[in-house]
Chimera marker file (.cmm) of the C-alpha trace (Angstrom):
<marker_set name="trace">
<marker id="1" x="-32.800" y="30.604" z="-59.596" r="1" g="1" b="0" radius="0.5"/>
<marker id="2" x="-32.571" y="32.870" z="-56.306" r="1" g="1" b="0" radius="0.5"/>
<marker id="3" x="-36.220" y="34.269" z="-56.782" r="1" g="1" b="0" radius="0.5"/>
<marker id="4" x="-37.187" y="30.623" z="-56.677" r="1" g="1" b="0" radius="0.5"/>
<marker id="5" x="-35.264" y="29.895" z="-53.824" r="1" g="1" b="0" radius="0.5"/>
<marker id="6" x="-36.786" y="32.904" z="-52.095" r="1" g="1" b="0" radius="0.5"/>
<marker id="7" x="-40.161" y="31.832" z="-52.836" r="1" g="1" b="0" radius="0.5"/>
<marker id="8" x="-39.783" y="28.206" z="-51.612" r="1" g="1" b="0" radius="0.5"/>
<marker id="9" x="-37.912" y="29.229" z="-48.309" r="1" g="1" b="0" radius="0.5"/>
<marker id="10" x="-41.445" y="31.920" z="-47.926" r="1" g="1" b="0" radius="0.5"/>
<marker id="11" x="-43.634" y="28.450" z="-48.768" r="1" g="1" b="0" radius="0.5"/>
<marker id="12" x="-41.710" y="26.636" z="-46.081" r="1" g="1" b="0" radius="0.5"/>
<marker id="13" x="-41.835" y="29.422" z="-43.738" r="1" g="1" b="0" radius="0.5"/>
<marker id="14" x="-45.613" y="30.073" z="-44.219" r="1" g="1" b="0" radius="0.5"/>
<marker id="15" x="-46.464" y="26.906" z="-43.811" r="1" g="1" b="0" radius="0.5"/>
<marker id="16" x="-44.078" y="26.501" z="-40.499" r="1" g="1" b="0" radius="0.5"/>
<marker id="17" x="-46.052" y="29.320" z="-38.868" r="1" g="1" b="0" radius="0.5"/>
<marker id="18" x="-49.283" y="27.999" z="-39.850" r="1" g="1" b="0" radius="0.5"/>
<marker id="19" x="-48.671" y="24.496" z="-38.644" r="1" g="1" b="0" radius="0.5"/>
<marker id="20" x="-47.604" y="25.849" z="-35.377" r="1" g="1" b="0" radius="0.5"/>
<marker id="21" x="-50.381" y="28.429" z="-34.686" r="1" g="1" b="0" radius="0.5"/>
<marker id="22" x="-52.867" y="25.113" z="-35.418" r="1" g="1" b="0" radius="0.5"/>
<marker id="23" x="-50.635" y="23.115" z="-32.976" r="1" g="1" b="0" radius="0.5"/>
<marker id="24" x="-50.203" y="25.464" z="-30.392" r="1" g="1" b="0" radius="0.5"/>
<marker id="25" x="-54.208" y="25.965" z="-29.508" r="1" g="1" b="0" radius="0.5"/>
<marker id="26" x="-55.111" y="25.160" z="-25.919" r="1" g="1" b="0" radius="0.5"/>
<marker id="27" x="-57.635" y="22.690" z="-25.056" r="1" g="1" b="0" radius="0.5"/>
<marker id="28" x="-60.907" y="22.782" z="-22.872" r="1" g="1" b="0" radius="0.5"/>
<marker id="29" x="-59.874" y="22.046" z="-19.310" r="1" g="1" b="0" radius="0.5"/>
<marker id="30" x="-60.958" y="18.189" z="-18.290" r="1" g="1" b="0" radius="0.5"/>
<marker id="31" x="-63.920" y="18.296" z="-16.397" r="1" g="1" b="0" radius="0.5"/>
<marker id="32" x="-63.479" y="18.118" z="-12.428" r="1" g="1" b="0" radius="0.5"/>
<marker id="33" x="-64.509" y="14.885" z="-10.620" r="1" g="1" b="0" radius="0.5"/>
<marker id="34" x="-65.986" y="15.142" z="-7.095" r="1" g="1" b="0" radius="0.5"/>
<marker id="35" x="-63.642" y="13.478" z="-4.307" r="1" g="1" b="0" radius="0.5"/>
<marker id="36" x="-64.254" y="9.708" z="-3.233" r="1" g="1" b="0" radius="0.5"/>
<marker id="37" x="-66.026" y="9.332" z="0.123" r="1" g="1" b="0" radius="0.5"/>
<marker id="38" x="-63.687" y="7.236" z="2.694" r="1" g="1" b="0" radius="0.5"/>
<marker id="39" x="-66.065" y="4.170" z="2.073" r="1" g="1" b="0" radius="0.5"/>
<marker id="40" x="-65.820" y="4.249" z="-1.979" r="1" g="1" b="0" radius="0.5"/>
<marker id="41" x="-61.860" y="4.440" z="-1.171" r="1" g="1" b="0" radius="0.5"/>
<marker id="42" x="-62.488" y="1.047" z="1.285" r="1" g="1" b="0" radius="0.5"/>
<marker id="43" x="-64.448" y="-0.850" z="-1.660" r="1" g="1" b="0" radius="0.5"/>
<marker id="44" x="-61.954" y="-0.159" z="-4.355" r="1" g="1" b="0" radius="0.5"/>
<marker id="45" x="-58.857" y="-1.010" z="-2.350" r="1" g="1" b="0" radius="0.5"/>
<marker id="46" x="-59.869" y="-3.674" z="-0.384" r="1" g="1" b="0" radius="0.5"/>
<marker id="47" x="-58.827" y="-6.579" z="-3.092" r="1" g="1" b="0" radius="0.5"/>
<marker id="48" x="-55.447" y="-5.016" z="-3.025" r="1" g="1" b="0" radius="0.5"/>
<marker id="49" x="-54.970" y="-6.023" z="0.571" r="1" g="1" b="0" radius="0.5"/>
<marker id="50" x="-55.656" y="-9.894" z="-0.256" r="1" g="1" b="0" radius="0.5"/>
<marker id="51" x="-52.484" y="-9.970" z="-2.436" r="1" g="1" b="0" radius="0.5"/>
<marker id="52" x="-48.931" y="-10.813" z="-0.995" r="1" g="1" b="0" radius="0.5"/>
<marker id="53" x="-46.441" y="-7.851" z="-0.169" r="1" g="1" b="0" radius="0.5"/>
<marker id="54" x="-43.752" y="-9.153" z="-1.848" r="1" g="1" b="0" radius="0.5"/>
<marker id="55" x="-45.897" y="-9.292" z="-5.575" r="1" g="1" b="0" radius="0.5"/>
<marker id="56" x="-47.460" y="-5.541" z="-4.501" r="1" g="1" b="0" radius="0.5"/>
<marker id="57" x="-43.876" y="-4.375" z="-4.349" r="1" g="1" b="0" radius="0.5"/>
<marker id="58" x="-42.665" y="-6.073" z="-7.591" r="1" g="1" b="0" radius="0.5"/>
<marker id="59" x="-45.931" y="-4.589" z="-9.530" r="1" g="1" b="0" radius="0.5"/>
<marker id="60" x="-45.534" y="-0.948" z="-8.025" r="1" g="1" b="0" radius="0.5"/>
<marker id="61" x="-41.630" y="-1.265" z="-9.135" r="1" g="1" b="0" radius="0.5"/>
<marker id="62" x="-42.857" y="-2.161" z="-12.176" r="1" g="1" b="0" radius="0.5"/>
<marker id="63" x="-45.566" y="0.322" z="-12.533" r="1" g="1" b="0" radius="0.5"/>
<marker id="64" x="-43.135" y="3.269" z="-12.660" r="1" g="1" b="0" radius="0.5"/>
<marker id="65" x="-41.184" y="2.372" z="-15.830" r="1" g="1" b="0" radius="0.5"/>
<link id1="1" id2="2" r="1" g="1" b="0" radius="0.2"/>
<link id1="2" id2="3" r="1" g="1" b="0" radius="0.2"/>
<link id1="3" id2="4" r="1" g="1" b="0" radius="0.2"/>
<link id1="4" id2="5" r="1" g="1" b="0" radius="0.2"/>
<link id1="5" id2="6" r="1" g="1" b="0" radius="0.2"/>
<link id1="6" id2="7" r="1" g="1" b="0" radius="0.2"/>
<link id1="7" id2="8" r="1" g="1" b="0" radius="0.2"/>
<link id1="8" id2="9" r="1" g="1" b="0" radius="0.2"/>
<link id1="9" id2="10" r="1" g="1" b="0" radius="0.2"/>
<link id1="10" id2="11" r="1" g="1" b="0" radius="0.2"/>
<link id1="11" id2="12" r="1" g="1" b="0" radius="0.2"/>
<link id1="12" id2="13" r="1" g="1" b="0" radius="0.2"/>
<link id1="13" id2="14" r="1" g="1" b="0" radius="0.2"/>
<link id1="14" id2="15" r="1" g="1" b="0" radius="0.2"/>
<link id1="15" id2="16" r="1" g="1" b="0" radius="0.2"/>
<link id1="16" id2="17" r="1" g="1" b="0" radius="0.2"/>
<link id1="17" id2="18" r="1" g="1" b="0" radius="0.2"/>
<link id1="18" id2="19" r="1" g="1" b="0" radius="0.2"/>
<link id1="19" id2="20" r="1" g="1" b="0" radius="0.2"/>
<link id1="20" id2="21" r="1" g="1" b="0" radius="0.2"/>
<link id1="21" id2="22" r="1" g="1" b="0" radius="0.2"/>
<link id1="22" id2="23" r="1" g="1" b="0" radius="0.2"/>
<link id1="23" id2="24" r="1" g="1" b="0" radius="0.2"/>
<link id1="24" id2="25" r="1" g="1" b="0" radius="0.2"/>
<link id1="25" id2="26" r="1" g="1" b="0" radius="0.2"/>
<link id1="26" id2="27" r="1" g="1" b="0" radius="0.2"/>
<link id1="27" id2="28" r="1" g="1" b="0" radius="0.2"/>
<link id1="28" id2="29" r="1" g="1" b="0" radius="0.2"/>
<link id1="29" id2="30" r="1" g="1" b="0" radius="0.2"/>
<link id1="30" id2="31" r="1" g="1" b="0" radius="0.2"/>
<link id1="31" id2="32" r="1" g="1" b="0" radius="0.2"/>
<link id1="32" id2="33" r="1" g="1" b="0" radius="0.2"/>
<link id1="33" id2="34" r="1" g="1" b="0" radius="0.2"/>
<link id1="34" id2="35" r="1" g="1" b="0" radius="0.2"/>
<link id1="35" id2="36" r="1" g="1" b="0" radius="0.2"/>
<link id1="36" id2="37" r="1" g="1" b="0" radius="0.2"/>
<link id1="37" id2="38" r="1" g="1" b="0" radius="0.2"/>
<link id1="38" id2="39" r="1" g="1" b="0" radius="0.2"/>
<link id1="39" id2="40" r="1" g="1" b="0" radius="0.2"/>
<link id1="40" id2="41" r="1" g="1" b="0" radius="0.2"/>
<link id1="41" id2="42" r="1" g="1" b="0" radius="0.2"/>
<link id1="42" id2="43" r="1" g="1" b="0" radius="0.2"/>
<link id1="43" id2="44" r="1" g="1" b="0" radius="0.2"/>
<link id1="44" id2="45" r="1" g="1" b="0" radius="0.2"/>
<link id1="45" id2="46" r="1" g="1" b="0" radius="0.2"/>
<link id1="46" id2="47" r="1" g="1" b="0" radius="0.2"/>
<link id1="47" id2="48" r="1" g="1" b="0" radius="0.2"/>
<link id1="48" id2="49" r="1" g="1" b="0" radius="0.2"/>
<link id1="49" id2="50" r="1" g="1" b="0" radius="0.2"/>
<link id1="50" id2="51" r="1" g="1" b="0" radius="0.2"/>
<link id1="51" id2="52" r="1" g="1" b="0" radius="0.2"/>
<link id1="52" id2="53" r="1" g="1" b="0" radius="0.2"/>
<link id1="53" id2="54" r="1" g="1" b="0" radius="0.2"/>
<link id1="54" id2="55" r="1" g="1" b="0" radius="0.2"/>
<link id1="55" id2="56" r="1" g="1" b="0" radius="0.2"/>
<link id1="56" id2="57" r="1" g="1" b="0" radius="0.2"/>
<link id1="57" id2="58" r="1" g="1" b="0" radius="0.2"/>
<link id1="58" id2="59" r="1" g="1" b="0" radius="0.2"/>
<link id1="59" id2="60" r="1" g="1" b="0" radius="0.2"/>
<link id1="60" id2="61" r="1" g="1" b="0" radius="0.2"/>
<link id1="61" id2="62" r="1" g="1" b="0" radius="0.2"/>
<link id1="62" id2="63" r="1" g="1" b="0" radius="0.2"/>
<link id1="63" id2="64" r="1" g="1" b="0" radius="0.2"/>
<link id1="64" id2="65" r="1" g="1" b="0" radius="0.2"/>
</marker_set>
């Protein structure tokens, strides 16, 4: 009964080792995007300026749950 013991506790540790060396792999680094020009920044944030200050502030609240 203890060799059996033995041998399931070296399954178990095996395969805890194993999963964790296939976890543990880094991944490729995200590619790098090229900064936004000042007028790209203008176009995409203009719409936010046409909604009241007192929804922005509720959604931003809300945004950081």
């Amino acid at each position: 009964m203890k060799t059996f013991i033995r041998h399931a506790l070296k399954q178990l540790l095996v395969l805890l080792v194993s999963t964790s060396v296939a976890f543990a792999q880094t991944q490729a680094p995200a590619p790098r995007h090229a900064a936004a020009t000042q007028q790209e920044l203008d176009q995409m944030l203009a719409p936010i300026a046409l909604y009241p200050d007192s929804l922005l502030s509720q959604i931003f609240m809300a945004s950081t749950y």
